[in-house]
Backbone bond lengths (Angstrom), bond angles and torsions (degrees), N, CA, C in turn:
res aa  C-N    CA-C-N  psi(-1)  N-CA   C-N-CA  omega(-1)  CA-C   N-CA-C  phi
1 X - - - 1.448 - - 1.528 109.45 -
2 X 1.299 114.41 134.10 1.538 114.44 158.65 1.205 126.95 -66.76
3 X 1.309 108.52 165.44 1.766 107.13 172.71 1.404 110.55 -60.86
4 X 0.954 150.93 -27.20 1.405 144.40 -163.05 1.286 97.98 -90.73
5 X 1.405 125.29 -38.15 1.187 123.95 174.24 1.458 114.75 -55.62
6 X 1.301 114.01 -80.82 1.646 127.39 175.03 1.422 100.38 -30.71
7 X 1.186 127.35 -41.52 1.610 119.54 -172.09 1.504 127.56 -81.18
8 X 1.292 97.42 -26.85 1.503 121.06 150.87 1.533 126.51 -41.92
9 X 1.355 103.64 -66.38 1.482 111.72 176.07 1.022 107.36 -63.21
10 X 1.656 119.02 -49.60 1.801 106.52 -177.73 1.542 123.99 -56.04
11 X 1.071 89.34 -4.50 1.802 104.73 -176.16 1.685 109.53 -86.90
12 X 1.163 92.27 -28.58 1.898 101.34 174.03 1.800 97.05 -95.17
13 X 1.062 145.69 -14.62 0.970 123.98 -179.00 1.470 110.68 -96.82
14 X 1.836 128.32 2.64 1.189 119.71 -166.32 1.586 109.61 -85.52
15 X 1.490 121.28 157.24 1.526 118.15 -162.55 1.531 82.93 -140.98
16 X 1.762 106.95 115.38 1.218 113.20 -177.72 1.296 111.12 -65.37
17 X 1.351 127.41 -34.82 1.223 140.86 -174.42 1.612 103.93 -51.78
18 X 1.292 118.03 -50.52 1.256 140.14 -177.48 1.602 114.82 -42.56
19 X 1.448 87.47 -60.53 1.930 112.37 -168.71 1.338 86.12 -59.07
20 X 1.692 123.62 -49.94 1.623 89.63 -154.17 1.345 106.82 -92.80
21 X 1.047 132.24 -8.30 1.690 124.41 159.98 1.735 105.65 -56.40
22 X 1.178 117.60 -29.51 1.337 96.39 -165.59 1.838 93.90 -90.99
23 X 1.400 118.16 -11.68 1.413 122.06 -169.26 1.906 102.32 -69.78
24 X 1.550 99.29 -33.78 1.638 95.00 -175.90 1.735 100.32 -80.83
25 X 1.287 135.74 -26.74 1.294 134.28 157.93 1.299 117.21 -38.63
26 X 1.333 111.32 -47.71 1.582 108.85 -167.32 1.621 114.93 130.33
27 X 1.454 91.60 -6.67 1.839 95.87 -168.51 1.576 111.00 -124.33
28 X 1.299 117.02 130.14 1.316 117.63 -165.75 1.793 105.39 -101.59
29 X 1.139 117.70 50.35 1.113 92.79 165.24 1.747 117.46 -125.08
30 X 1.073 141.09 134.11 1.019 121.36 157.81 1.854 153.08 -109.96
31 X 1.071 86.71 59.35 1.963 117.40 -174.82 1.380 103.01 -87.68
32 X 1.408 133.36 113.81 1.495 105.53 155.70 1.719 132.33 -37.63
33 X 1.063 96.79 160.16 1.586 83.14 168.42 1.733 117.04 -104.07
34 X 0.985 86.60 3.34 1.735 81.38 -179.70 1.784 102.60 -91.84
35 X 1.053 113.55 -22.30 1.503 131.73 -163.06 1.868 95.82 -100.38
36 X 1.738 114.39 -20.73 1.579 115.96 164.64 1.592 103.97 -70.85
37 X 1.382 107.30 -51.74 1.465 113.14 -145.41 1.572 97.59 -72.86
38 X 1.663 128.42 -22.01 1.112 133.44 -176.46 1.846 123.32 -79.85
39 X 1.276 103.60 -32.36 1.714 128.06 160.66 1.855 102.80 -59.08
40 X 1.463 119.04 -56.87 1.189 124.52 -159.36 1.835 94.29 -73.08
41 X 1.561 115.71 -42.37 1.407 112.67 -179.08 1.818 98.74 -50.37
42 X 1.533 109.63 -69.48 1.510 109.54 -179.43 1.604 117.25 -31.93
43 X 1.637 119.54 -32.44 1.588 118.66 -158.22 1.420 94.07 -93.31
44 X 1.165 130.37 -12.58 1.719 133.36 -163.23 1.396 100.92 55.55
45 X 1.493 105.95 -160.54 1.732 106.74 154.59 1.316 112.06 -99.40
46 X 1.535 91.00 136.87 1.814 114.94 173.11 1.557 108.30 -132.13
47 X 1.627 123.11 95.40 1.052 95.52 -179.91 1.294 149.56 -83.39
48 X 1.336 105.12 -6.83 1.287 140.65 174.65 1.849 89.86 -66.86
49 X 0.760 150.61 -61.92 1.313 149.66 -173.74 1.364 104.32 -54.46
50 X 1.677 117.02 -53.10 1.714 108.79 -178.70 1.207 110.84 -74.81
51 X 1.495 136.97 1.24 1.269 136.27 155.27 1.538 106.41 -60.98
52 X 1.340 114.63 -60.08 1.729 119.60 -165.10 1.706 89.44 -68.25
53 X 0.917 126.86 -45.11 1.668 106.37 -173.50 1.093 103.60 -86.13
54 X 1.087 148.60 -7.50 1.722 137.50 166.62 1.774 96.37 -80.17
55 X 0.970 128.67 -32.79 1.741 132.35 177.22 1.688 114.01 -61.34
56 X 1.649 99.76 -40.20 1.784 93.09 168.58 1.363 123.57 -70.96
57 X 1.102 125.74 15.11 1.517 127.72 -177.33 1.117 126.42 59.97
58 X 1.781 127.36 -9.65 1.406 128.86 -155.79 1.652 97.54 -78.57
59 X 0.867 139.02 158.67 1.494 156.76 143.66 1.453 110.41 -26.66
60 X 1.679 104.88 -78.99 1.415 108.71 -173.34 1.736 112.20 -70.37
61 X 1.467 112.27 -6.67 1.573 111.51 -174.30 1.888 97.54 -98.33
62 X 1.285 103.98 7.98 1.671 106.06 178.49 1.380 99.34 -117.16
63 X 1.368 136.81 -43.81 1.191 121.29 168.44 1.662 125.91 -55.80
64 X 1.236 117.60 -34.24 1.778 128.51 161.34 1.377 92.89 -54.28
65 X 1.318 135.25 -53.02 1.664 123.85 -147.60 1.839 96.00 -87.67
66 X 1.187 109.13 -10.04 1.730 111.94 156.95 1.047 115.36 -60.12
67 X 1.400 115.11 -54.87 1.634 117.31 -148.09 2.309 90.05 -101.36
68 X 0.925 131.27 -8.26 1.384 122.61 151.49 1.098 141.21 -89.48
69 X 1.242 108.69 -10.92 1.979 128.78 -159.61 1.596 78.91 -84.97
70 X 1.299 91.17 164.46 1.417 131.99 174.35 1.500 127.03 -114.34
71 X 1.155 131.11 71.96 1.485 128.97 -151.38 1.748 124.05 -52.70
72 X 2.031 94.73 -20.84 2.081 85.48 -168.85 1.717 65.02 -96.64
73 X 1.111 147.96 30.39 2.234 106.01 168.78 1.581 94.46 -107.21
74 X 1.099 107.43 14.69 1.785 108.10 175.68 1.668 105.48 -107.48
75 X 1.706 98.41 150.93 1.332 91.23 174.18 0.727 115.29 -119.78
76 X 1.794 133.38 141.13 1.278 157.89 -156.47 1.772 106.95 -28.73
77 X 1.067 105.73 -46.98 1.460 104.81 168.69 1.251 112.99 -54.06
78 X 0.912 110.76 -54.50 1.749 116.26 -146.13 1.851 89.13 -71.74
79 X 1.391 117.13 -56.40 1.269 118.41 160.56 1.384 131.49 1.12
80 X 1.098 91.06 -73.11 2.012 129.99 175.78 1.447 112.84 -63.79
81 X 1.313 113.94 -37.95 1.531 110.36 -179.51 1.355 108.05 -92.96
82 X 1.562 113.94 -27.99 1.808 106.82 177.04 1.597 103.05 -76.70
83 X 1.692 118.55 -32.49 1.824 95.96 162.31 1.137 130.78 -52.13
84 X 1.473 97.72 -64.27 1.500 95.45 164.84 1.322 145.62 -43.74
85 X 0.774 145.09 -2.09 1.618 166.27 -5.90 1.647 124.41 105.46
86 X 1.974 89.22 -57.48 1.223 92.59 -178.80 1.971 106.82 -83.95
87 X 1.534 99.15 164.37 1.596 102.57 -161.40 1.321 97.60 -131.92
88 X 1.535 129.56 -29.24 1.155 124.83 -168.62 1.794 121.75 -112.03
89 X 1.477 110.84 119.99 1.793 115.36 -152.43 1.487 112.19 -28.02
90 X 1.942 113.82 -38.05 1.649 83.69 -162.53 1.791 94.89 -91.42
91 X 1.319 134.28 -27.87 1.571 125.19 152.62 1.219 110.48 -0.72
92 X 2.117 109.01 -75.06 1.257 97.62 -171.81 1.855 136.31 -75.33
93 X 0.932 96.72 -36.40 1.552 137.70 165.97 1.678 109.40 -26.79
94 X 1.820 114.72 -55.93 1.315 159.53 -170.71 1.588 89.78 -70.40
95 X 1.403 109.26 -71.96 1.621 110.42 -143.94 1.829 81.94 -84.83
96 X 1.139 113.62 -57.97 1.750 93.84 -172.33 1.513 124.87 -63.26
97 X 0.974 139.27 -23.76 1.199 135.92 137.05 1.542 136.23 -54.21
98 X 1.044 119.01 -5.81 1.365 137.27 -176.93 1.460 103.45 -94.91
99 X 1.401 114.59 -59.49 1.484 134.35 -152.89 2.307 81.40 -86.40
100 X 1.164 110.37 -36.02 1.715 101.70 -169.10 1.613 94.91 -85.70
101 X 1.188 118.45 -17.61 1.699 103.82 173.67 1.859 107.35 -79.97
102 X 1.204 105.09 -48.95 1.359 131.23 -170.22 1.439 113.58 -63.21
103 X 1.112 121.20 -37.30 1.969 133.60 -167.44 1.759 92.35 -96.46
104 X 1.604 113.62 -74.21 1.134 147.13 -147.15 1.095 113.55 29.56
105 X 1.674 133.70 64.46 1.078 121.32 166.26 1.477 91.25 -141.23
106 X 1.953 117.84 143.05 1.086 122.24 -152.29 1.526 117.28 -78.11
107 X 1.561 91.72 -11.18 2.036 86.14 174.42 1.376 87.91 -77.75
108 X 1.151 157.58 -33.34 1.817 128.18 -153.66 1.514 97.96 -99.32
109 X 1.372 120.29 -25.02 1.534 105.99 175.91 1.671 123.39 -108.40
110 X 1.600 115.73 -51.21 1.308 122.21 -168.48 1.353 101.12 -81.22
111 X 1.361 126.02 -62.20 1.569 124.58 -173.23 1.563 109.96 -44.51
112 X 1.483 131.80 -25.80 1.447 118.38 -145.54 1.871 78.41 -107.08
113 X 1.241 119.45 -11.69 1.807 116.88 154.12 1.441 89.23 90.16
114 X 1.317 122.05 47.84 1.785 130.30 141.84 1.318 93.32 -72.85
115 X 1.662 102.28 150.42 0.894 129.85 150.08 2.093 131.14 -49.64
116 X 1.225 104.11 75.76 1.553 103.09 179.74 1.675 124.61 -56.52
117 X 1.287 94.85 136.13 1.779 94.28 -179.03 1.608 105.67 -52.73
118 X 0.967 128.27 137.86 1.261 124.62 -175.77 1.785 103.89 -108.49
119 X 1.156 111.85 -30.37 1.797 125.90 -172.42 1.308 118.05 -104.24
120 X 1.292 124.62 137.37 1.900 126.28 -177.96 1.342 76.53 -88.03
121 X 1.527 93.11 145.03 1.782 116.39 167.15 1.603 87.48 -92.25
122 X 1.511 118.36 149.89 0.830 122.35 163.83 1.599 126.69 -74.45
123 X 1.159 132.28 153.31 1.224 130.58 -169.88 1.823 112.93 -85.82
124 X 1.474 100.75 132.15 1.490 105.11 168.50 1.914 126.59 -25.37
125 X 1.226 123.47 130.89 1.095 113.85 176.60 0.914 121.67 -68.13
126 X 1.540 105.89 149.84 1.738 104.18 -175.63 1.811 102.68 94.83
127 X 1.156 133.94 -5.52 1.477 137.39 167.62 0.728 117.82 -97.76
């Protein structure tokens, strides 16, 4: 899929109702996430694609470019400036934990002074 495409659909999947509950939270996006994580299964990883949707600035077109990106085909810079970058909690939350499970080596995550997961999420029941 192209970008215009992918951005398209996310545009049919947004639930105004949604955005602004998450707007008094702090988070502007309004996509489900079960209905993100199911688009991103369809897109595989493309990282070149979670570049172009992390470049439109939208919220919900940065949370997709989480769940497709590829954390070692980026370089440490580029890394650092799309955190930095990011503005909205699960954006950041998403990409630094993603990129520190995914990279794990301390020049691409801890040294460049992201925020490291500090806590194990506990695992789904039944695992």
């Amino acid at each position: 899929m192209t970008l215009d495409e992918v951005v398209a659909e996310l545009a049919t999947l947004v639930d105004p109702r949604m955005r602004e509950v998450n707007r008094r939270h702090g988070d502007d996006h309004g996509v489900n996430l079960t209905a993100l994580r199911a688009l991103a299964k369809r897109l595989r990883t493309q990282p070149e694609l979670a570049r172009e949707l992390w470049a439109t600035g939208d919220a919900d077109a940065r949370l997709l470019a989480v769940l497709v990106c590829r954390p070692k085909q980026f370089e440490v810079d580029e890394l650092d400036a799309m955190l930095r970058a990011a503005r909205l909690p699960k954006c950041t939350a998403g990409w630094s934990t993603r990129c520190w499970r995914r990279a794990r080596t301390p020049r691409s995550c801890g040294c460049a002074g992201w925020p490291i997961p500090t806590r194990s999420w506990p695992a789904p029941a039944g695992r």
